[in-house]
C-alpha atoms as one frame of an Amber mdcrd trajectory, in Angstrom:
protein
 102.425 144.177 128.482 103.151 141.220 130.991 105.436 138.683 130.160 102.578
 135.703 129.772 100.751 138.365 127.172 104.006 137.603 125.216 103.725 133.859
 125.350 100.145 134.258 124.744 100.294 136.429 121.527 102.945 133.612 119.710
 100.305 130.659 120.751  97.539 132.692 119.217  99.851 133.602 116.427 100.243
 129.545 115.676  96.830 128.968 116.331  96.482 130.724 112.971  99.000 129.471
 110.841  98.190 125.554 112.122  95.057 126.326 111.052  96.045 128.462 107.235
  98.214 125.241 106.856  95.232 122.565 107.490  92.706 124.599 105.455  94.645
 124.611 102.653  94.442 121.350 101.598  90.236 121.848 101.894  90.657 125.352
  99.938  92.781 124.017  97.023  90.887 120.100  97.031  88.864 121.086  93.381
  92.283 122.002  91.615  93.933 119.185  93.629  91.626 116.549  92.516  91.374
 117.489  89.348  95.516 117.012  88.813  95.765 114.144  90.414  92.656 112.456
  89.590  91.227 112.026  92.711  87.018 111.274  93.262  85.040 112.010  96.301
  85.428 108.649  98.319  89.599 109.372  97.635  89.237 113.005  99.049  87.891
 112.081 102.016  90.412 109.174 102.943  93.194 112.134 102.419  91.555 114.321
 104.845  90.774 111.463 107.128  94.352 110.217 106.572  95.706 113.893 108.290
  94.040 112.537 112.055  95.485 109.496 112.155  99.244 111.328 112.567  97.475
 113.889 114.522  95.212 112.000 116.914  98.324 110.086 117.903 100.604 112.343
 118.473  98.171 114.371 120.497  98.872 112.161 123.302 103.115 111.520 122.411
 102.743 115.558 121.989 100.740 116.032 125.832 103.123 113.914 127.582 106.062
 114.824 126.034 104.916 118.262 127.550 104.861 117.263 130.315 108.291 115.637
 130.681 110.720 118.230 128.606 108.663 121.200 128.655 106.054 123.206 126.251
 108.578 125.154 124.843 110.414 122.122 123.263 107.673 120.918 122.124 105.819
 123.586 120.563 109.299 124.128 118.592 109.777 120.238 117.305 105.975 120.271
 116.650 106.128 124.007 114.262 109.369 122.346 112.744 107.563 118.948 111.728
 104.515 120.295 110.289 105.849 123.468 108.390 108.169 120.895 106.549 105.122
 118.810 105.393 102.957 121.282 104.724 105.500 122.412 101.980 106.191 118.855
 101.310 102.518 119.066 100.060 103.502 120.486  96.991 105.776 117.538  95.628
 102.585 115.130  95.646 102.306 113.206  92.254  98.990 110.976  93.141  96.729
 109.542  95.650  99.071 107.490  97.789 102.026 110.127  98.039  99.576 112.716
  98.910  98.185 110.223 101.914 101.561 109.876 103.143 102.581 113.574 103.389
  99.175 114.386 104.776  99.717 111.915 107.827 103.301 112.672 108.422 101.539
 116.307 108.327  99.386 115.484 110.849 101.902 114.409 113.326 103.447 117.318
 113.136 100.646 119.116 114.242  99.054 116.656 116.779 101.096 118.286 120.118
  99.673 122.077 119.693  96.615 121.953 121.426  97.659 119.881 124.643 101.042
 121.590 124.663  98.976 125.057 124.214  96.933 123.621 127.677 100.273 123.051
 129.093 101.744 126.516 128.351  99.085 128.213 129.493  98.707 126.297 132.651
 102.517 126.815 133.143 102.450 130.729 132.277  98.991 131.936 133.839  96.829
 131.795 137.103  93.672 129.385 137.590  91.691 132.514 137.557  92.715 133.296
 133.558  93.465 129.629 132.274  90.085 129.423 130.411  90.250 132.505 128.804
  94.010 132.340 128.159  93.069 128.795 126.361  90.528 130.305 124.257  92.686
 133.310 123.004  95.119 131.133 122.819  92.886 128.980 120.377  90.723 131.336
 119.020  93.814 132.269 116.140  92.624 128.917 114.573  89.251 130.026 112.986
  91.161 133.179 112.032  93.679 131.344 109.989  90.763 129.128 108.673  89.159
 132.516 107.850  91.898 133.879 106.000  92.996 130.495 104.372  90.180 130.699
 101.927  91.339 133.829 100.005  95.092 133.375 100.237  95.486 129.895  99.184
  92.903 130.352  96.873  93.711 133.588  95.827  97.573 132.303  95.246  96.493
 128.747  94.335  94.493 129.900  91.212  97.388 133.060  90.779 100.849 130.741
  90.924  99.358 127.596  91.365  98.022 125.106  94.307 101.751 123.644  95.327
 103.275 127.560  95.696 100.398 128.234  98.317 101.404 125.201 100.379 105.310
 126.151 100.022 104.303 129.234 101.025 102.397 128.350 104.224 105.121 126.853
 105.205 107.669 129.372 105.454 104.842 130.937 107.764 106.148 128.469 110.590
 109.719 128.800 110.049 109.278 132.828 110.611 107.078 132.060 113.649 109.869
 129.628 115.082 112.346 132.291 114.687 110.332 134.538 117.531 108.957 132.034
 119.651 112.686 130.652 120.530 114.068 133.881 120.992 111.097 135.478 123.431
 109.873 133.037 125.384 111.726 130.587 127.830 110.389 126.939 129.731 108.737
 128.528 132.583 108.352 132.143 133.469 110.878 131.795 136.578 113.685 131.472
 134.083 112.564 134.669 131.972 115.143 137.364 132.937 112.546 140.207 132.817
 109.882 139.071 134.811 108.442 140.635 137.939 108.370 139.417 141.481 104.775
 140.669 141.418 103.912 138.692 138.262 105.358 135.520 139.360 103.176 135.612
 142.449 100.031 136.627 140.240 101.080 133.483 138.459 101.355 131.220 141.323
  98.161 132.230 142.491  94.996 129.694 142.779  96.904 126.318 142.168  95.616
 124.270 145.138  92.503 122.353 144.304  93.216 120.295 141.473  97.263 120.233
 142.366  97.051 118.895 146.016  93.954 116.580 144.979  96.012 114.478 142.772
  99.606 115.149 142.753 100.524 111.791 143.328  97.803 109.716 141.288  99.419
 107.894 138.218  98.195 108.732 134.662  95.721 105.497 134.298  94.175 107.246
 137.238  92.981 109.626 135.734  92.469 108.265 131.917  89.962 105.739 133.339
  87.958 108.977 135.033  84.477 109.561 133.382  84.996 113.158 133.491  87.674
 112.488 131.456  86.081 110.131 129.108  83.103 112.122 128.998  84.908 115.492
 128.285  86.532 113.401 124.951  82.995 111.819 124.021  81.514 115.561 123.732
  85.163 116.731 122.393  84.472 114.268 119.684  81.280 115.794 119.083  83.054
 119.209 118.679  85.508 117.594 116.089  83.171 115.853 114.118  81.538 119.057
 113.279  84.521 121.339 112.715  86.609 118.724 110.943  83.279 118.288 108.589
  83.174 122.289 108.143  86.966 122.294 107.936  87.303 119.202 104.816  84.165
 118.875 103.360  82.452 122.377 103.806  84.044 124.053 100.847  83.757 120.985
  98.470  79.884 120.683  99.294  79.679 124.867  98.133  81.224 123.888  95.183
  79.373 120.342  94.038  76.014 120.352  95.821  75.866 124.753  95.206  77.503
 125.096  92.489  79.766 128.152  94.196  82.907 128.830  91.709  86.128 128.312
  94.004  86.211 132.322  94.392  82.960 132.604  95.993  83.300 129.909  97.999
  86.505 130.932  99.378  84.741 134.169  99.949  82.132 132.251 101.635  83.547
 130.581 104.250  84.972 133.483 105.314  81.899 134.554 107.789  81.633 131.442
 109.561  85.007 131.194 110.280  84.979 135.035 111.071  82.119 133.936 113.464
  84.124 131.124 114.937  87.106 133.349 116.068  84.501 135.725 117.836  83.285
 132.441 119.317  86.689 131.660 120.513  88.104 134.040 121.635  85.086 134.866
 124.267  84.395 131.135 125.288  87.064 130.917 128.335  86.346 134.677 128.747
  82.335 133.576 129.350  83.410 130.532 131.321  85.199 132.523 133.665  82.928
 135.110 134.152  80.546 132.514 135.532  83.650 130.677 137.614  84.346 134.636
 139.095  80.361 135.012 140.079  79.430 131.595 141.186  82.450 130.266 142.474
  81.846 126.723 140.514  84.712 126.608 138.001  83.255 122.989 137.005  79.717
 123.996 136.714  80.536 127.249 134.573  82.411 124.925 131.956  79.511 122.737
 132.213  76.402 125.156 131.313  78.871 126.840 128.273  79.716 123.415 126.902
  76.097 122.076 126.902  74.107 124.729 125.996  76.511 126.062 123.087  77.029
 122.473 121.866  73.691 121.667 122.109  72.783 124.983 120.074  75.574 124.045
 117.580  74.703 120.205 116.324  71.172 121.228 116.043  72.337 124.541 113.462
  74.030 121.863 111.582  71.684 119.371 111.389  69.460 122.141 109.830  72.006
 123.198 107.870  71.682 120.095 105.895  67.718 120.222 105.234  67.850 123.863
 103.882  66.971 124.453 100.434  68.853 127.520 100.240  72.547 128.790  99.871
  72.099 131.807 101.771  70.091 129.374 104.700  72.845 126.747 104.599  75.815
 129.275 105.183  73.391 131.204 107.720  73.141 127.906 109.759  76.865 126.365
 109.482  77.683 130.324 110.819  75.770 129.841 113.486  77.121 126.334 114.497
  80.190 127.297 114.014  80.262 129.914 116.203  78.423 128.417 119.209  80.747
 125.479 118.513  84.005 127.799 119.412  81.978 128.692 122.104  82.795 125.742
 123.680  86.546 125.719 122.405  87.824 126.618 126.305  86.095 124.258 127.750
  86.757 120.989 127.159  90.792 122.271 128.348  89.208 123.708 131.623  87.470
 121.015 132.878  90.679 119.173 132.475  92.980 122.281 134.331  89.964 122.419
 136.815  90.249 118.716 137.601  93.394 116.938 137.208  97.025 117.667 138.877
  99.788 120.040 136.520 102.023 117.339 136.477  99.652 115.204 134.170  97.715
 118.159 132.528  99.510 117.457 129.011  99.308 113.829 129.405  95.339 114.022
 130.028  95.257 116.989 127.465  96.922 114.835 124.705  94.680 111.471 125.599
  91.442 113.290 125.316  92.484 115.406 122.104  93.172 111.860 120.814  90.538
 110.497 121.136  88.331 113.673 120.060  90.414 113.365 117.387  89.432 110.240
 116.063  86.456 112.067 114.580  89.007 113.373 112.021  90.070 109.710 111.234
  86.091 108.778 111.126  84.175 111.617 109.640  85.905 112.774 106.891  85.821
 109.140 105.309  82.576 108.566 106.485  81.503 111.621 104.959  83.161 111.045
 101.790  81.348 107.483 101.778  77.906 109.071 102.178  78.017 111.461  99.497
  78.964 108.747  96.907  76.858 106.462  98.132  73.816 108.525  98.014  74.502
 111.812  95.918  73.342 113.996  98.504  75.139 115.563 101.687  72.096 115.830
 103.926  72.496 112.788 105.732  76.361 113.888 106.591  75.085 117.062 108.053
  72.624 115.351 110.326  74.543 112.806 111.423  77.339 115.385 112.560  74.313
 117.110 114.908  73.511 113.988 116.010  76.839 112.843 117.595  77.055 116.639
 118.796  73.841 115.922 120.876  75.347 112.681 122.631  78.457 114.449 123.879
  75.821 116.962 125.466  73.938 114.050 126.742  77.392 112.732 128.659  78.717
 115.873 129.892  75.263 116.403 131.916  75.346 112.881 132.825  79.121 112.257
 133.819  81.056 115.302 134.207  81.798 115.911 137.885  84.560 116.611 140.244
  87.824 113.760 140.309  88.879 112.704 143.651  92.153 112.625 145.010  93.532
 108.517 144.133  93.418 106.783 147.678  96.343 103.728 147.906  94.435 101.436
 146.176  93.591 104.029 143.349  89.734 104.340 143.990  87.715 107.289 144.533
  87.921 109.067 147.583  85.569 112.157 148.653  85.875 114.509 145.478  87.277
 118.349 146.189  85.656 120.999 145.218  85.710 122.158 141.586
């Protein structure tokens, strides 16, 4: 096995304990609010409260990246969050539990910019999308297998020994990842020559286009804004799926916590499939059109497309069986698009500022953890039902299609004066 397989297996092996650790709180929410008296409108300000740590420190996460290195930060970020995800389990009410969930959330807000910068410092342009979407595609796994450990421990041992024990999950992880894997693959001791080069390989475009244009540059771009608006699309529906999902299987279907735990197994099981082939499909079509831009373009509409409309639906069904069919099918044309949204930004802005742009547009995707949750949470008190939370969610899917088609294009190298001079090919 190369060297960068190494690296890649630990980031996929976080992907799924960051994700075991945020379910958990969404798995265990019925015994949770039932001890510390919380109602629907409070739940959803606790999940919401999670983003706010985590959509800012996507951006302190991407540029810290990119100014000590992915290494140190993937190891300060695994530190922070296993800590607070066992903190969970000393929450006593409502505004304790808000607390520990955003000081949670800033622990994990650098892993998916930092994950852009690893890859982009361990692997060739020819691999970076499917590298990020391996890399990523651990997440729905651990959301997969968060419903019947925590709940299977939660109901065993009780809700605050699951969270202890996801986070001892980190603290093993850390272990390995500072032991095997080192800044940048030049200072690994048992790397090839050969590999090195293989490495190297393909970094022109994007790296002589803009190595000297500032940051604002770039986070003024409309690719760049555009690739967050449709980002944000992809949020809104996972974070709903991720926080609310469960809770509406157990109030509006009248699931039992061990069936729904069972439940959301599938789509989850769907979403790692989903994953894990999205940069693989992206560049398959980079590798037989030559168009790195326009593959992540045509995977990121269609699937995204495909995926607010399955939840929209999901919402109107009368069924159980239909509303699970549909959320599985969202979810896993949503993953579809999990590489892409990193590619554009590897195929289009200079390494130096890759975790910097990473972080910015992850924070402001983000945000749809800060809004939908609450909004969400709002909804279903305010009317009783959750349809008009699932069709809002395919709605705001549908205009992050709409600005990708419309906006996303090849960024020019910065001229003096910092306008637009003739774009390079993507």
């Amino acid at each position: 096995m190369k060297k960068r397989h190494h690296v890649l297996l630990l980031l996929f092996l976080a992907g799924i304990i960051n994700y075991l650790d945020r379910s958990a709180l969404s798995v265990a929410a019925p015994l949770i609010s039932k001890d510390l008296g919380l109602g629907p409108a409070d739940l959803g300000f606790v999940f919401s409260s999670f983003f706010v740590g985590y959509a800012l420190f996507n951006f302190v996460g991407g540029w810290a990246a990119d100014r000590i290195g992915g290494k140190r930060v993937y190891a300060l970020s695994m530190t922070a969050w296993s800590l607070f995800c066992a903190l969970t389990a000393t929450a006593t009410g409502f505004v304790s539990l808000l607390v520990i969930r955003v000081l949670f959330g800033m622990g994990e807000g650098p892993l998916s910019a930092t994950n852009n910068k690893v890859v982009h410092t361990w692997f060739p342009r020819r691999e970076a999308a499917s590298a990020v979407g391996i890399a990523n595609c651990g997440t729905p796994l651990g959301g997969a297998i968060a419903g019947p450990i925590v709940g299977f421990v939660a109901l065993a041992y009780g809700w605050q020994v699951a969270f202890v024990a996801a986070g001892l999950l980190g603290v093993a992880w850390l272990a390995v990842w500072q032991f095997v894997v080192t800044e940048t693959p030049a200072q690994h001791a048992g790397i090839s020559p050969a590999e090195l080069g293989a490495i190297a390989e393909g970094r022109d475009d994007a790296e002589a286009a803009g190595r000297d244009a500032p940051l604002g540059f770039y986070l003024r771009q409309p690719t760049v804004l555009a690739t967050a608006l449709a980002f944000f699309g992809y949020n809104y529906i996972l974070f709903f799926f991720l926080t609310w999902f469960p809770t509406y299987l157990t109030q509006a279907r009248h699931l039992s916590i061990k069936d729904m735990s069972l439940a959301t197994v599938l789509p989850w099981m769907l979403g790692f499939v989903g994953l894990a082939s999205s940069g693989i499909l992206s560049d398959a079509i980079f590798r037989r059109t030559g168009q790195a831009l326009q593959a992540r373009k045509l995977v990121l509409t269609v699937c995204l497309g495909v995926a607010g409309l399955s939840v929209a639906l999901a919402g109107l069904v009368e069924t159980t069986a239909g509303a699970l069919a549909l959320m599985s099918c969202a979810v896993f044309f949503l993953y579809l698009t999990g590489g892409t949204y990193w590619a554009i930004i590897q195929d289009t802005v200079a390494g130096g500022r890759i975790g910097s742009v990473s972080g910015f547009v992850h924070a402001l995707a983000n945000c749809a953890g800060i809004i939908g949750p609450a909004v969400t949470g709002l909804l279903v008190q305010k009317t009783g039902t959750y349809t008009s939370a699932f069709v809002l969610a395919g709605g705001i899917a549908a205009l992050g299609v709409l600005a990708v088609i419309a906006f996303v294009k090849p960024i020019g190298p910065a001229s003096p004066d910092r306008s637009l001079a003739k774009p390079f090919q993507g």
